[in-house]
PDB file of N, CA, C and O in Angstrom:
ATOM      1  N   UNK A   1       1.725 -14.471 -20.224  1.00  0.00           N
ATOM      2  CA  UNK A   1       1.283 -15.320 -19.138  1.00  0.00           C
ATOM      3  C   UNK A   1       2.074 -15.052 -17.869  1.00  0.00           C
ATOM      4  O   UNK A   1       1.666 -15.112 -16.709  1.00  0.00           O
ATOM      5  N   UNK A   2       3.343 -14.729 -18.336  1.00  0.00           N
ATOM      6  CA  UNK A   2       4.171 -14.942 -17.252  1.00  0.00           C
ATOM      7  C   UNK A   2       4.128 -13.244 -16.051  1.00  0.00           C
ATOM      8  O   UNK A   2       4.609 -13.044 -14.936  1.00  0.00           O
ATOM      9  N   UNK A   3       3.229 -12.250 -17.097  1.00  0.00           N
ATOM     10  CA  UNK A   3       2.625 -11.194 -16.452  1.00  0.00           C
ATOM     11  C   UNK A   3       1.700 -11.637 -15.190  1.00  0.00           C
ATOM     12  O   UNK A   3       1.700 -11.516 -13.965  1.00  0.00           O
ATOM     13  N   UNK A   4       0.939 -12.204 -16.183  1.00  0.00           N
ATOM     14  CA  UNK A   4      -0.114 -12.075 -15.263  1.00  0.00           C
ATOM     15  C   UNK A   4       0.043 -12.616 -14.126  1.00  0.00           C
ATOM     16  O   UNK A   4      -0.407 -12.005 -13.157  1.00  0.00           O
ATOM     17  N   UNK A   5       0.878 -14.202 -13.869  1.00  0.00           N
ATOM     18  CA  UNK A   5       1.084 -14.226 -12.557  1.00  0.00           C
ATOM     19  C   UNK A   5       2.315 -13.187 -11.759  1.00  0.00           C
ATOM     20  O   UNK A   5       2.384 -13.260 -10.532  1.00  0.00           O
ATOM     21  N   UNK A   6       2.952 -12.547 -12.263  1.00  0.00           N
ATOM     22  CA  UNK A   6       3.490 -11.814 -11.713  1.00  0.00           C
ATOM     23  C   UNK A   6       2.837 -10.712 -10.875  1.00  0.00           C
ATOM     24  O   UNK A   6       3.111 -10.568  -9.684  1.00  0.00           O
ATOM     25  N   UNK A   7       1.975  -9.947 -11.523  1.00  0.00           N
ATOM     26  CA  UNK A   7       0.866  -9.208 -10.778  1.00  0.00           C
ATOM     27  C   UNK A   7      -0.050  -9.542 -10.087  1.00  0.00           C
ATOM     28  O   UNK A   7      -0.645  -8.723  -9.386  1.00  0.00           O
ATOM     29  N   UNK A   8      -0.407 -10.979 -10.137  1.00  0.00           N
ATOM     30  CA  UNK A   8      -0.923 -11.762  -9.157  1.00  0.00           C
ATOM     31  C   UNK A   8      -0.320 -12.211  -7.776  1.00  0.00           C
ATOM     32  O   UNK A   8      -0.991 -12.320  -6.750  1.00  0.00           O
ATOM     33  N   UNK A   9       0.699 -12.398  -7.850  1.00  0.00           N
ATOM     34  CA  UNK A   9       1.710 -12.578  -6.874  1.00  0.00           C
ATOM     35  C   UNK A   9       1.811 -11.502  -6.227  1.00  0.00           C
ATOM     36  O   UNK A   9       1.340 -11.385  -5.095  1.00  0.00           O
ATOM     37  N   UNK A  10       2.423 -10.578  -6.830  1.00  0.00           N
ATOM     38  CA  UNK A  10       2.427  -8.800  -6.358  1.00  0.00           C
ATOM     39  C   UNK A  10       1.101  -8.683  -5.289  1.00  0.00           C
ATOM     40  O   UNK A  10       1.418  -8.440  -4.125  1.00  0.00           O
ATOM     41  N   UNK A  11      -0.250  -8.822  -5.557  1.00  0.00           N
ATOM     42  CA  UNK A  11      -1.042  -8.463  -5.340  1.00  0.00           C
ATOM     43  C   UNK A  11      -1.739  -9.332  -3.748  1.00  0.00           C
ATOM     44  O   UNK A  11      -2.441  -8.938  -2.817  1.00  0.00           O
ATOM     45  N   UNK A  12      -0.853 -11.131  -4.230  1.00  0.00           N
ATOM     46  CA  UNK A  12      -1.338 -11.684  -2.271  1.00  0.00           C
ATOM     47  C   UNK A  12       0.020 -11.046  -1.753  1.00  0.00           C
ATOM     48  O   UNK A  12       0.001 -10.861  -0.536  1.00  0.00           O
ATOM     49  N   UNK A  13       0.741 -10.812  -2.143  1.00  0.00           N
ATOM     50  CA  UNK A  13       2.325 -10.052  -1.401  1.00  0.00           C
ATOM     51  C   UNK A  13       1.416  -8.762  -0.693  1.00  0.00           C
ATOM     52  O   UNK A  13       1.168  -8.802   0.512  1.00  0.00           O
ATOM     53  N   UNK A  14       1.170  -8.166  -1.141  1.00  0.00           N
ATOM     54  CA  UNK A  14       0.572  -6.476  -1.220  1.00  0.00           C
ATOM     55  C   UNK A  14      -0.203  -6.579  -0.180  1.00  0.00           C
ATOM     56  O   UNK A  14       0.091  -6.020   0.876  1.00  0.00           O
ATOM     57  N   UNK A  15      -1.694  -7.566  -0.382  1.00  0.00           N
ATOM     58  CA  UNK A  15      -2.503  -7.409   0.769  1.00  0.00           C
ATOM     59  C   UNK A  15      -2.325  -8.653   2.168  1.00  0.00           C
ATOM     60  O   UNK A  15      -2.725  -8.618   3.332  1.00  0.00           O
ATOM     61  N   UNK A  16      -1.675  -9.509   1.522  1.00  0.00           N
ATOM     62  CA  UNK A  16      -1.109 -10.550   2.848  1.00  0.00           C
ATOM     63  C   UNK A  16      -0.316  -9.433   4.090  1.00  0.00           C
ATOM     64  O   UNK A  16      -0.689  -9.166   5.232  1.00  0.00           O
ATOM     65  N   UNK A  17       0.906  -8.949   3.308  1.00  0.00           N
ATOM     66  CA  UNK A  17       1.932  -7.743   3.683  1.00  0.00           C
ATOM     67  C   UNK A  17       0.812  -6.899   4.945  1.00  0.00           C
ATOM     68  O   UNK A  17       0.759  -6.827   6.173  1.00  0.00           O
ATOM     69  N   UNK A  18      -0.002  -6.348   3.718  1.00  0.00           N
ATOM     70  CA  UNK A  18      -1.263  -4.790   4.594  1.00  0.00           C
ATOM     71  C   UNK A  18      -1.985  -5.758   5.342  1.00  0.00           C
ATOM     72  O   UNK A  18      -2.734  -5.052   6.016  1.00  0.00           O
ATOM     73  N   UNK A  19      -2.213  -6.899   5.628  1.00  0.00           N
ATOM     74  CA  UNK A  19      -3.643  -6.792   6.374  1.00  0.00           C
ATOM     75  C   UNK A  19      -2.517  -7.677   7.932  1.00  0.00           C
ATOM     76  O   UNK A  19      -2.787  -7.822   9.124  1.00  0.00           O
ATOM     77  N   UNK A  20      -1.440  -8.020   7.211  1.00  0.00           N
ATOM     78  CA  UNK A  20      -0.746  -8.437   8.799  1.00  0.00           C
ATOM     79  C   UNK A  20      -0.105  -7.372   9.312  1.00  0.00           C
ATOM     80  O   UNK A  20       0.011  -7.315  10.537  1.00  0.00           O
ATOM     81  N   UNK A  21       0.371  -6.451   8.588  1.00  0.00           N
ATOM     82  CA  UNK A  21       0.378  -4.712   9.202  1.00  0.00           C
ATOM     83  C   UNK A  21      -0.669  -4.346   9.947  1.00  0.00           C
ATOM     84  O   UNK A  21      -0.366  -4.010  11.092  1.00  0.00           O
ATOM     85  N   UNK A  22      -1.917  -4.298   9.642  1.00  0.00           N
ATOM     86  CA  UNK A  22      -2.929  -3.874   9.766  1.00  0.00           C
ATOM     87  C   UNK A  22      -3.476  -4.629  11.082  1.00  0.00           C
ATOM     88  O   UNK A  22      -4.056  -4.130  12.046  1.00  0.00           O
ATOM     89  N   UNK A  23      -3.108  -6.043  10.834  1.00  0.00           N
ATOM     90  CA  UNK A  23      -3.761  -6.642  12.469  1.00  0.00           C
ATOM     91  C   UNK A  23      -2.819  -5.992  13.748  1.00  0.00           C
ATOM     92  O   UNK A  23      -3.188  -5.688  14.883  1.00  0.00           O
ATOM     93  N   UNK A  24      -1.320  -5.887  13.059  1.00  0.00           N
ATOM     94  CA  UNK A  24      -0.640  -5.828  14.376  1.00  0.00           C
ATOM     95  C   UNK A  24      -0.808  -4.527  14.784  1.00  0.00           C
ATOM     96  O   UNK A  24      -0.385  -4.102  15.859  1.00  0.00           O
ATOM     97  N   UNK A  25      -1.553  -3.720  13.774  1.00  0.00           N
ATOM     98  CA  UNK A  25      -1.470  -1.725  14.561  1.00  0.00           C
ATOM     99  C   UNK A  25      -2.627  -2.087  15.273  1.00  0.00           C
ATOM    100  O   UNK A  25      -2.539  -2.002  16.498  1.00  0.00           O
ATOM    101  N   UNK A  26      -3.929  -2.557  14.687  1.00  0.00           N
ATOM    102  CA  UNK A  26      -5.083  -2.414  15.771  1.00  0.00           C
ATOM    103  C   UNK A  26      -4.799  -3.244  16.943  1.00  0.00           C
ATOM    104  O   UNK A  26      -5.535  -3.045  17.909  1.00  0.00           O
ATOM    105  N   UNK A  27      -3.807  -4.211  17.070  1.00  0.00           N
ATOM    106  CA  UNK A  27      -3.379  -4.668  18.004  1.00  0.00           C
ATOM    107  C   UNK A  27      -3.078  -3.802  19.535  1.00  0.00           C
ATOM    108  O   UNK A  27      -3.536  -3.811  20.678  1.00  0.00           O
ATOM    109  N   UNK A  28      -1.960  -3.036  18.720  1.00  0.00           N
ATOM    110  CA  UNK A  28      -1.281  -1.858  19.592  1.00  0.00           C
ATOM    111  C   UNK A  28      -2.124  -0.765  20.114  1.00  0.00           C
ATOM    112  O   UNK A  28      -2.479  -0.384  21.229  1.00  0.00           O
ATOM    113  N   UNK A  29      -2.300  -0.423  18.957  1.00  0.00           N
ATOM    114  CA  UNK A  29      -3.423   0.901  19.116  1.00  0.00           C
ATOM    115  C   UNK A  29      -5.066   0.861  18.543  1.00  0.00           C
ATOM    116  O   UNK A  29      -5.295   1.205  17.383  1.00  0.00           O
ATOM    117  N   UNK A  30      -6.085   0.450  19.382  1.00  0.00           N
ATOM    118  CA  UNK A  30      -7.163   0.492  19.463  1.00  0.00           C
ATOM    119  C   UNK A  30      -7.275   1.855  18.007  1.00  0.00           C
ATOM    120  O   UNK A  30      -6.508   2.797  17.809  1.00  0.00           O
ATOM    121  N   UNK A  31      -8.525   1.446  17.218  1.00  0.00           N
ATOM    122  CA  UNK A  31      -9.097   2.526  16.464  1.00  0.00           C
ATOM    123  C   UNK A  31     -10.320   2.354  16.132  1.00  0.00           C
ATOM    124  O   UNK A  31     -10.857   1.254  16.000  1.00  0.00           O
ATOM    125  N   UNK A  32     -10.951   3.654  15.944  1.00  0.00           N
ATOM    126  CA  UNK A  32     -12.305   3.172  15.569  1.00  0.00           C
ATOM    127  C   UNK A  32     -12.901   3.552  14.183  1.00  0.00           C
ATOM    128  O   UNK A  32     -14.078   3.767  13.895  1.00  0.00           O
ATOM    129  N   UNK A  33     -11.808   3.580  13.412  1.00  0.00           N
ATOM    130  CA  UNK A  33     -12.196   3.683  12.137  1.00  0.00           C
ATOM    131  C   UNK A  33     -11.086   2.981  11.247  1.00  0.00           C
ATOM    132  O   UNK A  33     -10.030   3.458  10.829  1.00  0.00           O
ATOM    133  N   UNK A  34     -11.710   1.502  11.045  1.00  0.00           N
ATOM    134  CA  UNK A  34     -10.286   0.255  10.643  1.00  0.00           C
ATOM    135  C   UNK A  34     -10.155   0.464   9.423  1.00  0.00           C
ATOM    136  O   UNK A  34      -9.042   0.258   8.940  1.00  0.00           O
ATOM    137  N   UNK A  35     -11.408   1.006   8.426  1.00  0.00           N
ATOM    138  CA  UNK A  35     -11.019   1.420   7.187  1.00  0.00           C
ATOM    139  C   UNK A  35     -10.003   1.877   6.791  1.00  0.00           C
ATOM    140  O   UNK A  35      -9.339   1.269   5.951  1.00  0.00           O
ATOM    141  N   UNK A  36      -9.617   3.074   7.298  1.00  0.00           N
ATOM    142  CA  UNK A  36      -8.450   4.177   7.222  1.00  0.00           C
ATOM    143  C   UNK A  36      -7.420   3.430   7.388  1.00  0.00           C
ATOM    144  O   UNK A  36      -6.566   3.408   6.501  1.00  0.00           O
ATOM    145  N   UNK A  37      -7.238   2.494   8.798  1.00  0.00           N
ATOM    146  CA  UNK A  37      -6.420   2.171   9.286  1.00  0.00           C
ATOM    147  C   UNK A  37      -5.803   1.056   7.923  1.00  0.00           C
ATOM    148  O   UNK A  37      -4.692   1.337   7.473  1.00  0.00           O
ATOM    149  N   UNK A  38      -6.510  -0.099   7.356  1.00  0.00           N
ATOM    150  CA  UNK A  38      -6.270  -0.872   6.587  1.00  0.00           C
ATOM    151  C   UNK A  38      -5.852  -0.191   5.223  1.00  0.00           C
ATOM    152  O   UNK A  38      -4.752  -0.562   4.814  1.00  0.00           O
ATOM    153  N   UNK A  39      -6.654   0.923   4.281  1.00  0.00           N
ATOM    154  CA  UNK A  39      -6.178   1.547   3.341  1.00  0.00           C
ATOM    155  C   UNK A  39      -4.591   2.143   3.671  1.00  0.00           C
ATOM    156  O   UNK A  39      -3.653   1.974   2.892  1.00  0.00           O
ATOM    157  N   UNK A  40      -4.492   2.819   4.886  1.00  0.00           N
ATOM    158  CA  UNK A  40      -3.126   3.459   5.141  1.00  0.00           C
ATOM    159  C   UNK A  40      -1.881   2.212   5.394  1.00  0.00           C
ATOM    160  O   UNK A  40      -0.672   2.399   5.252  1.00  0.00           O
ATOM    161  N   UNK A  41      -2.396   1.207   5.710  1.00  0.00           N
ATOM    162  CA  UNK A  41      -1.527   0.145   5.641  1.00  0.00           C
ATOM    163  C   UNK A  41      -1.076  -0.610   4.319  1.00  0.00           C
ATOM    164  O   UNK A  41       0.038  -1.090   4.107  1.00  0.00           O
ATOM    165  N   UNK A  42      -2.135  -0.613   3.506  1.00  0.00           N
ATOM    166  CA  UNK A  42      -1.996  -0.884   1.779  1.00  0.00           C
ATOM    167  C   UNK A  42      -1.062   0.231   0.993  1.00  0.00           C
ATOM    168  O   UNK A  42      -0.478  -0.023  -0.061  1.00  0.00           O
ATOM    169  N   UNK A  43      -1.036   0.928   1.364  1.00  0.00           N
ATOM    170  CA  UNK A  43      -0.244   2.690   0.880  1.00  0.00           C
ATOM    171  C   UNK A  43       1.013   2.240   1.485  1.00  0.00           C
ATOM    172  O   UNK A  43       1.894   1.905   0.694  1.00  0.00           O
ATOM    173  N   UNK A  44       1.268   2.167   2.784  1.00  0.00           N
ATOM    174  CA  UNK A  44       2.649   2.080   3.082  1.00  0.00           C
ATOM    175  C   UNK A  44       3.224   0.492   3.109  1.00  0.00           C
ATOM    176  O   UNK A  44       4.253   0.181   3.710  1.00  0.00           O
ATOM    177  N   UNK A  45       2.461  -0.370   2.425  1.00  0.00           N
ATOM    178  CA  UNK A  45       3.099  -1.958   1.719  1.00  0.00           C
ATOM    179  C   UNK A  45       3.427  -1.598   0.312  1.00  0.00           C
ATOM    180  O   UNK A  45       4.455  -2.070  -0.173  1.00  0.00           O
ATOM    181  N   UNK A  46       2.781  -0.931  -0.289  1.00  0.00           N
ATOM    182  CA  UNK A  46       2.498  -0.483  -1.461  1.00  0.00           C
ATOM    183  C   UNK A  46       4.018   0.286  -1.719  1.00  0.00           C
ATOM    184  O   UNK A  46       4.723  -0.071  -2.662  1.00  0.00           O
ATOM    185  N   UNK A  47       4.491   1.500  -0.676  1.00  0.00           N
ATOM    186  CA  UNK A  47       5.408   1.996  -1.296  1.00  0.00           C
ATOM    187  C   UNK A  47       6.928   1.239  -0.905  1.00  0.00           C
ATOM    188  O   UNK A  47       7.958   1.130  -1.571  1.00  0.00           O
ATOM    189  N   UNK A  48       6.631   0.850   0.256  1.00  0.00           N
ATOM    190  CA  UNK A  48       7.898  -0.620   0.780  1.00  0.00           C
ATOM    191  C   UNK A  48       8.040  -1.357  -0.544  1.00  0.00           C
ATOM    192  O   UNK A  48       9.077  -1.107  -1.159  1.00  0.00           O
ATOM    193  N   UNK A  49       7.224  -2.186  -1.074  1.00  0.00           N
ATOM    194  CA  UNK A  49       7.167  -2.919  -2.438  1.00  0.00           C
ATOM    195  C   UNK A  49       7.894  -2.185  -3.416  1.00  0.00           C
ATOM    196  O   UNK A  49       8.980  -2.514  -3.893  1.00  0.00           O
ATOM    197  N   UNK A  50       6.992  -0.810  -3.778  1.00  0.00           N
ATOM    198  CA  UNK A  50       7.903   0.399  -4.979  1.00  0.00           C
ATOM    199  C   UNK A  50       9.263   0.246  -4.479  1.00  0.00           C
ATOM    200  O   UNK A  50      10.076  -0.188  -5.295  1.00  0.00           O
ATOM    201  N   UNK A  51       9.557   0.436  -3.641  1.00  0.00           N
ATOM    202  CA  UNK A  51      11.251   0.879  -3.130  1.00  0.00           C
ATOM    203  C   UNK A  51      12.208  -0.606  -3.262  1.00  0.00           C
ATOM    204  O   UNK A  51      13.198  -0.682  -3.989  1.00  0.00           O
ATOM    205  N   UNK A  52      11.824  -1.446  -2.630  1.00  0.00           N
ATOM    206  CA  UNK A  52      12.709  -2.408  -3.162  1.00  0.00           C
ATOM    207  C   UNK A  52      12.050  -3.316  -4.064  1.00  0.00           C
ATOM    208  O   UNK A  52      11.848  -4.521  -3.917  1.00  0.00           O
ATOM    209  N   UNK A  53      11.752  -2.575  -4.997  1.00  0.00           N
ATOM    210  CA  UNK A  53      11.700  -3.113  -6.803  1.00  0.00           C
ATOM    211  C   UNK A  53      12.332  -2.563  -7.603  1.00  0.00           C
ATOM    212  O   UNK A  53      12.633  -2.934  -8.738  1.00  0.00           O
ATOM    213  N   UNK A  54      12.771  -0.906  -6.640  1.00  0.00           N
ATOM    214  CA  UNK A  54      13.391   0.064  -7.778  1.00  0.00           C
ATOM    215  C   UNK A  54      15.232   0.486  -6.951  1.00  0.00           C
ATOM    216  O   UNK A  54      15.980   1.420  -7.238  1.00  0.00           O
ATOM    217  N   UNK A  55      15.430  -0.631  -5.914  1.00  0.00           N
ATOM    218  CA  UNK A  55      16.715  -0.683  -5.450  1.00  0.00           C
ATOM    219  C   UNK A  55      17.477  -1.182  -6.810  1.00  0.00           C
ATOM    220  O   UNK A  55      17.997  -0.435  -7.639  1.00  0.00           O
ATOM    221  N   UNK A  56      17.418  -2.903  -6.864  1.00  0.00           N
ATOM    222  CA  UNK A  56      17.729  -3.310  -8.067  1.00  0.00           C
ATOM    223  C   UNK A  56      18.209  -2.583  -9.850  1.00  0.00           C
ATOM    224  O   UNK A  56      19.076  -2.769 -10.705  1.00  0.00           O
ATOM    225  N   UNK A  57      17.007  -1.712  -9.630  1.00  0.00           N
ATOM    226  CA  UNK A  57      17.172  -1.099 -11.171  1.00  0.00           C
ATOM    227  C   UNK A  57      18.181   0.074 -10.613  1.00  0.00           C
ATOM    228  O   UNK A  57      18.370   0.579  -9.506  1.00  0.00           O
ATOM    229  N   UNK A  58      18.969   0.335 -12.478  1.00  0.00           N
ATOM    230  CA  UNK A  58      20.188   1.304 -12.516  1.00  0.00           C
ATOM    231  C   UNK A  58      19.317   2.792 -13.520  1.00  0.00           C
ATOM    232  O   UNK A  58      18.643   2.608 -14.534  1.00  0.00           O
ATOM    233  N   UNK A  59      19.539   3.910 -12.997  1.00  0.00           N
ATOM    234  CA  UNK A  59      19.431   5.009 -13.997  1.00  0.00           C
ATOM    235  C   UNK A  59      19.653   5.183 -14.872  1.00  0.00           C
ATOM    236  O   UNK A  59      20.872   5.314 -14.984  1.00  0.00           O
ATOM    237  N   UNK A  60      18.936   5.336 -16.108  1.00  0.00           N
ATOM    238  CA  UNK A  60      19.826   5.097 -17.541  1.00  0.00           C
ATOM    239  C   UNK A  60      19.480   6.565 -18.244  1.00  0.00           C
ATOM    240  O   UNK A  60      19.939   6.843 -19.351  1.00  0.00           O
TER     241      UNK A  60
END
């Protein structure tokens, strides 16, 4: 149980994270293809997230 909300959580973190990324670039910089713009913002929340999940952990 205690998965599943964990990956649930992960997941409004993930796209809450990308889509307020995502407002503030089309903000800045006009585009005309927001698709890209929003997927490339999910990719780089996505690997921000990977990185400090895997600060914490030790090499074994």
């Amino acid at each position: 149980m205690s998965a599943i909300i964990s990956v649930f959580l992960y997941l409004i973190i993930l796209f809450g994270v990308a889509t307020l990324l995502f407002i503030s670039l089309v903000s800045i910089w006009g585009t005309t293809e927001p698709v890209i713009a929003y997927l490339l913002s999910l990719i780089i929340t996505h690997l921000i997230l990977n990185t400090f999940g895997q600060i914490g952990k030790k090499d074994k």
